[in-house]
C-alpha angles and dihedrals in degrees: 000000000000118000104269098059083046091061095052111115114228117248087254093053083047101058095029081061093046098045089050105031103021119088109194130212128250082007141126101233100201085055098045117123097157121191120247114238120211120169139343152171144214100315093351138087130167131207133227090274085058090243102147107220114199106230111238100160094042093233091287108345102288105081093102097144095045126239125306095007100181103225096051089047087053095046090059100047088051088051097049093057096054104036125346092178144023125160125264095256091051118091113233130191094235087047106049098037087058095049078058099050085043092062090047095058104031130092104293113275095031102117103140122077133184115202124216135174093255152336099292098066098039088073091046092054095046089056095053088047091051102046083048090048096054094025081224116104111200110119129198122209126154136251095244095058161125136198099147149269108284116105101260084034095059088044100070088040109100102193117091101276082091107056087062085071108035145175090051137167116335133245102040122137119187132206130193120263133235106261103159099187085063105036112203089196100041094242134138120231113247089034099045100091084221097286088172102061081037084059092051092046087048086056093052095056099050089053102051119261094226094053091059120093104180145338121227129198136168112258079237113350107259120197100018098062127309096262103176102195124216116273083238080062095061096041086052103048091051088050096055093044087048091047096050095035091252124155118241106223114196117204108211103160092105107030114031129086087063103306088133093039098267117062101270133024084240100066095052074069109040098224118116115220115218089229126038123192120199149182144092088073087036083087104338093250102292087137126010109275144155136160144194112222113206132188123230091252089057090039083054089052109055089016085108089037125092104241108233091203124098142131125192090238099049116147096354115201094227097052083036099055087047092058097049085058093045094052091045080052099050087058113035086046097043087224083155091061098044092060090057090051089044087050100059091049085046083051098059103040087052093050088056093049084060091057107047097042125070087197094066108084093178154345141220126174135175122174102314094334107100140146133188115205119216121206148161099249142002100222098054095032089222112172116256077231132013121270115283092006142103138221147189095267103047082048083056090048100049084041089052092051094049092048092061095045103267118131102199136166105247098187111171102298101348127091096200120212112204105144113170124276099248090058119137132228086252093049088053087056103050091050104050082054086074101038092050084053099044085060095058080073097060095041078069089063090038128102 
């Protein structure tokens, strides 16, 4: 046995350390068993029982390219045996190669990047580049989102992981979202003249254009539901923005590198946003990344200013180097357009889920970005559980999933599915056999 096989903890060491020493996020320490990873392989991981789960919520939405993919993993080896680290004001060959290939796969005019260590501060830092840019500092942001868990972060989510942490960081309005399937506004889509982007413009007046510096929206809203908003939203959100010199500030993290079957939510729309976050898909997390993606128009603006944003870890070569390999992956692989071919198939069996079960109230699917809602009844569109709760069925359901080998997000009444880009027909298959038979389990709490 050589050394290093002599240094392995056993599963049982593993998971004696974590329980005494790890603190997890979004968790209830005191309730916590977690499961003990130890291997896996492109949309697959097993656990320390040996038990293979098929990854159908892509550990948390930014495995595109799958586990273990061999060429990033390479990339990063090769990277770590010429320069692990420069400093942020020094020009690196990882770095600057991927700012190129970034230009080459964003919206048209965005050339500039700013590269962070993840998705949260991206957002923070687009906020700050945006209140420079317009030298205003009122931000928008919407009830049903996410931007991330860091303070300023947090504080531009609207969902109720915020309220955990208030008061937060001054000067955010928020609007409601176009969630069609639950009208705000009761309204019916096709006959609704857009209420929803008239509201936002409503709000913007009240609060003084000239007090707003941006607003920012996921490309289509991630964790809290899948909302996948009409193409007349978009347009007329950029037109707003564009009317009340507002920028237009495009949250990515989630949804871009493929995960809506182009590389990024807002070109299933044709509208350019005049900033882009990034991250999660940018390398799938192999190694800790994130970027703002500016336009020319925003780069003119702040190119005389000091730029009062840095982190020690900015644009590391080794995430960086990762990422240049992703995004060469995502194209000579056409892993984009496998996840527009996958969607369709995750759509239609969706769709027949929808059909045979009484318990499924609706479905929405884009690319590989997909969520089916549970409720009571149909007619009433009562959640299977109550906003922002939890209950014993949705808990079956998750256990009967697991059961049969599928690792999903069960978040109140939504089951997410989110496999990784890279999934196959058959994967698709095998996964929608235990989900047919999961919601078995809810028809039971259905009228």
């Amino acid at each position: 046995m050589s050394m290093e096989e002599e240094r392995r903890l056993t599963v049982e060491e593993i998971y004696k350390n974590d329980r005494a020493h790890v603190i997890h996020s979004w968790s209830v320490q005191s309730k916590l068993k977690p499961m003990v990873m130890t291997e896996a392989k492109g949309c697959y991981f097993w656990d320390s029982n040996g038990k293979r789960y098929l990854d159908m919520y892509s550990q948390v939405v930014n495995l595109n390219i799958g586990h273990q993919h061999p060429k990033v993993v390479k990339a990063i080896q090769d990277q770590a045996t010429s320069i692990c680290y420069c400093a942020p004001s020094i020009a690196v060959e990882s770095r600057s190669t991927l700012a190129k290939l970034m230009s080459e796969v964003t919206p048209e005019g965005m050339n500039h990047f700013f590269f962070v260590n993840g998705g949260a501060d991206a957002n923070e830092n687009a906020v700050k580049i945006a209140r420079m840019a317009t030298g205003k500092s009122k931000i928008i942001s919407r009830y049903r989102s996410y931007h991330g868990s860091t303070y300023g972060a947090v504080s531009l989510t609207g969902e109720p992981r915020r309220t955990q942490v208030e008061p937060g960081v001054p000067g955010i309005v928020r609007v409601f979202d176009p969630y069609c399937y639950r009208c705000v506004f009761n309204k019916e889509y096709g006959k609704c003249n857009m209420e929803c982007v008239s509201h936002v413009e409503e709000i913007i007046k009240f609060e003084d254009p000239n007090t707003i510096a941006g607003f920012i929206m996921e490309g289509v809203t991630g964790s809290n539901g899948i909302f996948i908003p009409p193409p007349e939203y978009y347009k007329g959100i950029r037109e707003l923005c564009t009317k009340y010199n507002i920028m237009f500030i495009d949250d990515e993290v989630m949804s871009g590198f493929g995960r809506t079957g182009e590389w990024f939510a807002v070109d299933n729309f044709g509208v350019v946003p005049d900033i882009m976050t990034v991250a999660k898909g940018i390398n799938s997390g192999y190694v800790p990344l994130g970027c703002v993606c500016l336009t020319d128009k925003v780069s003119d603006a702040i190119y005389d200013k000091f730029l009062s944003c840095g982190l020690t870890y900015s644009g590391h070569p080794l995430a960086c180097a990762a990422a240049v390999a992703t995004i060469n992956a995502y194209k000579e692989e056409k892993i984009i357009e496998n996840a527009k071919e996958q969607g369709k198939l995750i759509l239609k069996r969706m769709e027949e889920m929808m059909a045979k079960h009484k318990c499924v109230g609706n479905v929405r699917n884009i690319g590989v970005f997909g969520c089916i809602e549970l409720v009571k009844n149909r007619e009433t569109k009562e959640p299977m559980v109550p906003w922002n709760g939890s209950g014993e069925v949705m808990d079956k359901i998750n256990a009967s999933l697991l059961a049969d080998g599928v690792y999903m997000d069960i978040r109140w009444n939504w089951i997410l599915v989110v496999p990784p880009c890279v999934i196959k027909a058959e994967e698709v298959e095998e996964a929608f056999v235990a989900i047919d038979k999961a919601l078995n389990i809810g028809d039971q709490y259905a009228d």
